[in-house]
C-alpha positions in Angstrom: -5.1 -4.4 20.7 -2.3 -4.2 18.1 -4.0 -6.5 15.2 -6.7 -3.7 14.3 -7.9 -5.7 11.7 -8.0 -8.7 9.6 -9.7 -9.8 6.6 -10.1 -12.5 3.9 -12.1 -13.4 0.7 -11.1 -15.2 -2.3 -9.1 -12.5 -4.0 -6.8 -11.8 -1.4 -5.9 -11.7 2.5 -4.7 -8.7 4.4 -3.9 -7.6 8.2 -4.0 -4.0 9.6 -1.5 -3.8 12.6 -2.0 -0.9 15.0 1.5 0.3 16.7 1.8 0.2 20.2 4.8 -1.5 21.2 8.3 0.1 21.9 11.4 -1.3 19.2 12.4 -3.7 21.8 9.3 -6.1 21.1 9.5 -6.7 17.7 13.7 -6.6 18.1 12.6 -9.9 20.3 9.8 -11.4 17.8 12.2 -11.0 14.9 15.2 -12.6 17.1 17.4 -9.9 15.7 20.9 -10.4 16.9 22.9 -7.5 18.3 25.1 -7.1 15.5 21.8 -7.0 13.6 20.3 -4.7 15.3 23.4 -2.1 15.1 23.3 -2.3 11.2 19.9 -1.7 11.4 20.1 1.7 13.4 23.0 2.6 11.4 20.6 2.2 8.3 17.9 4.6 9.8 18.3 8.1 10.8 15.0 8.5 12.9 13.5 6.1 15.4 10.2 6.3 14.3 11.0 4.6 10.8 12.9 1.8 12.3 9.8 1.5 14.7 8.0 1.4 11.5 10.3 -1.2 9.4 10.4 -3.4 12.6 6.7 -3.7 12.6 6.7 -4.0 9.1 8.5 -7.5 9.3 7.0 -8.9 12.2 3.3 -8.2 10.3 4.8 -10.1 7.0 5.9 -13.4 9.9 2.3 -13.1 10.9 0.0 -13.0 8.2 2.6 -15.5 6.1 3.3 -17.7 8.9 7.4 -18.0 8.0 10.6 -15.7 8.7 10.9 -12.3 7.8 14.1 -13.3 6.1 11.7 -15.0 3.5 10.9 -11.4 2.3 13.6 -9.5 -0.1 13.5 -6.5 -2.3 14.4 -7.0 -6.1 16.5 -4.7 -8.4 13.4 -2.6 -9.0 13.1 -2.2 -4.9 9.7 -4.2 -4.7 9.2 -6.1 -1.6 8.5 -10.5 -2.4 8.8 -13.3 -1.0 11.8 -15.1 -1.7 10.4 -18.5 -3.6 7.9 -16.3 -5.5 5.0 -18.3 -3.9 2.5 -15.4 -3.9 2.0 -11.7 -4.5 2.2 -9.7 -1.5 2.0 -5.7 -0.7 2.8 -3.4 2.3 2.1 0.0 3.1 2.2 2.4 6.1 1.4 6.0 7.7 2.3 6.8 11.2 1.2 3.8 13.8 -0.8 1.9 11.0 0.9 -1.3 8.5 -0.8 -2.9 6.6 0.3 -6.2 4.7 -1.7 -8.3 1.8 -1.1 -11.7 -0.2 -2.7 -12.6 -3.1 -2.5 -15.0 -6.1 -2.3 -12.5 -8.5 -0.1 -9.5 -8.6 -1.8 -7.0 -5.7 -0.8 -2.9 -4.5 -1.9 -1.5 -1.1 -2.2 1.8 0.6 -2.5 2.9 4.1 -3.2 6.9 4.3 -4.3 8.5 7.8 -6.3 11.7 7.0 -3.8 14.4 6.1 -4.1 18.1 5.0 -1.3 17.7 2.7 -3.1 15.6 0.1 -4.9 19.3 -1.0 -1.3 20.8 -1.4 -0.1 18.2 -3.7 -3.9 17.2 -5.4 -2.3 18.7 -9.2 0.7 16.1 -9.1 -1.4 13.5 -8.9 -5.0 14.1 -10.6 -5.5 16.0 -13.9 -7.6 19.1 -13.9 -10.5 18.2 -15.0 -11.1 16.0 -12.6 -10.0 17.6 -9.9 -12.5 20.8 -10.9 -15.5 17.9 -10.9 -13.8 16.7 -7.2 -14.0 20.1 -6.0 -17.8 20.5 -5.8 -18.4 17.0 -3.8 -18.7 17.6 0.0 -16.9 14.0 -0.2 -13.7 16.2 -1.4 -11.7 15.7 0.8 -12.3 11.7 0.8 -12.2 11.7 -3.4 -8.2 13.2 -2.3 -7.5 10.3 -0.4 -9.4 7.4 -2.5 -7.1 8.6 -5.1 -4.2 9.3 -3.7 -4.3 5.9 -2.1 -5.2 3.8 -5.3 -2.5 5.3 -7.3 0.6 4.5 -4.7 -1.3 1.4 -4.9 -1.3 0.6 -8.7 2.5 1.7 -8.6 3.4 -0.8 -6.2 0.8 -3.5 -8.5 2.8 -2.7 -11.6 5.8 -2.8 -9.7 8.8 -1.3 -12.2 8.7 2.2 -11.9 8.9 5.0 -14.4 5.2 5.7 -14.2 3.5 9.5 -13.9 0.8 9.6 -11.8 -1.2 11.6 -14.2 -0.7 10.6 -17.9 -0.1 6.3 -17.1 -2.5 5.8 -13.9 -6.1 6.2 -14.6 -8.8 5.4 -12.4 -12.4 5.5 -13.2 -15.3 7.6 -12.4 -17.2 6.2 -8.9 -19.5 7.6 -6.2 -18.0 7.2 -3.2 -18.8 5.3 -0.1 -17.2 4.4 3.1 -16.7 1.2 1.3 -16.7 0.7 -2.6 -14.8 -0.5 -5.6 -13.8 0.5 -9.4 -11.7 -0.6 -11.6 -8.7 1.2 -13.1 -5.2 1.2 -15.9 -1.9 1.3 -16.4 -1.5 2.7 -19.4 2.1 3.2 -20.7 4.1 3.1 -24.0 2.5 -0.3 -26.1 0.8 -1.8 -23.1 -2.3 -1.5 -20.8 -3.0 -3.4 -17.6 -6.2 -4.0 -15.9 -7.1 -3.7 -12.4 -9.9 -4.2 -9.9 -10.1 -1.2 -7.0 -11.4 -2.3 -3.4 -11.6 0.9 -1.1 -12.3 1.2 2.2 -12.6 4.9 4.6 -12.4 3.6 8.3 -11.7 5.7 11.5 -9.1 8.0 10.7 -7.9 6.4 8.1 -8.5 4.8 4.1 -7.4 1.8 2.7 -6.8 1.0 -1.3 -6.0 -2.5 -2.6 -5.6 -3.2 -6.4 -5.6 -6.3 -8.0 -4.4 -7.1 -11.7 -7.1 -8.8 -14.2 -5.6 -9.1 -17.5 -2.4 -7.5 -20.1 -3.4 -6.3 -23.8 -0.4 -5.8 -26.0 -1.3 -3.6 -28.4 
């Protein structure tokens, strides 16, 4: 079953699509001409990222009911829709995209489990606590929560020029397959608020962030 999951609630509405299909399917859901589809191979190098783009746009027709033509990336490279009706968010890791609307301005991350989150755990949380990490049996989850909700809260905040250590902060939780926080953005004379929903399911662990407010200090 490709859709492996969909799910609403009043803050926002997202759908989990499992890859199965060859290119050729979605080439036919998207009605991609020929011409269109030899600029697009010409554009990416491997297969599998294609595959993966391809996907990406058919998921976007679904859950927004409209063309994936609607869907453009501005000078900052952050995926909207073209009229600006709603937020929306995309993410992927190997077969698995996932794609959420919202009213307000949203990030979302889509991690399998992978070893190299330990190799790279210093460029994205601060000593400290990573030393307090390090003693949970949940370690290896704590790695992924945060990995996840910081690619997350960059996509949220959506302009770039952030350090995932000194700007993104997310606070202290206990974790659970399924739980939320809050976090910041925290940069030059501003800070911006968000709500953290995080979810560990299978083999892999899902982060959504959701803006609440902007103090100008």
């Amino acid at each position: 079953m490709p859709i492996h999951s969909k799910y609403q609630n009043n803050s926002f509405e997202l759908l989990v699509w499992n890859i199965t299909e060859p290119t050729s399917f979605f080439i036919e859901k998207l009605s991609l001409s020929t011409e269109s589809v030899k600029e697009l191979n010409q554009n990416f190098s491997h297969q599998n990222s294609l595959l993966q783009w391809l996907a990406s746009r058919f998921v976007l027709q679904i859950l927004f009911n409209r063309p994936y033509t609607d869907f453009i990336k501005n000078e900052k490279g952050k995926l909207e829709i073209i009229d600006n009706s709603c937020n929306l968010s995309i993410s992927h890791s190997q077969n698995k995209i996932v794609v959420v609307s919202s009213a307000q301005k949203i990030g979302i991350d889509i991690q399998l489990s992978t070893p190299k989150l330990f190799r790279i755990a210093t460029k994205y949380i601060d000593h400290l606590t990573l030393h307090k990490l390090q003693s949970s049996q949940c370690y290896n989850d704590y790695l992924h929560i945060y990995w996840g909700v910081k690619e997350a809260l960059f996509k949220a905040f959506g302009l770039g020029q952030l350090n995932f250590i000194k700007d993104l902060h997310l606070m202290p939780f206990v974790f659970q397959d399924e739980g939320h926080t809050t976090a910041k953005v925290i940069k030059d004379n501003f800070e911006i608020n968000y709500r953290v929903f995080y979810q560990k399911k299978e083999d892999f662990y899902l982060c959504i962030v959701i803006e609440e407010s902007l103090e100008i200090s």
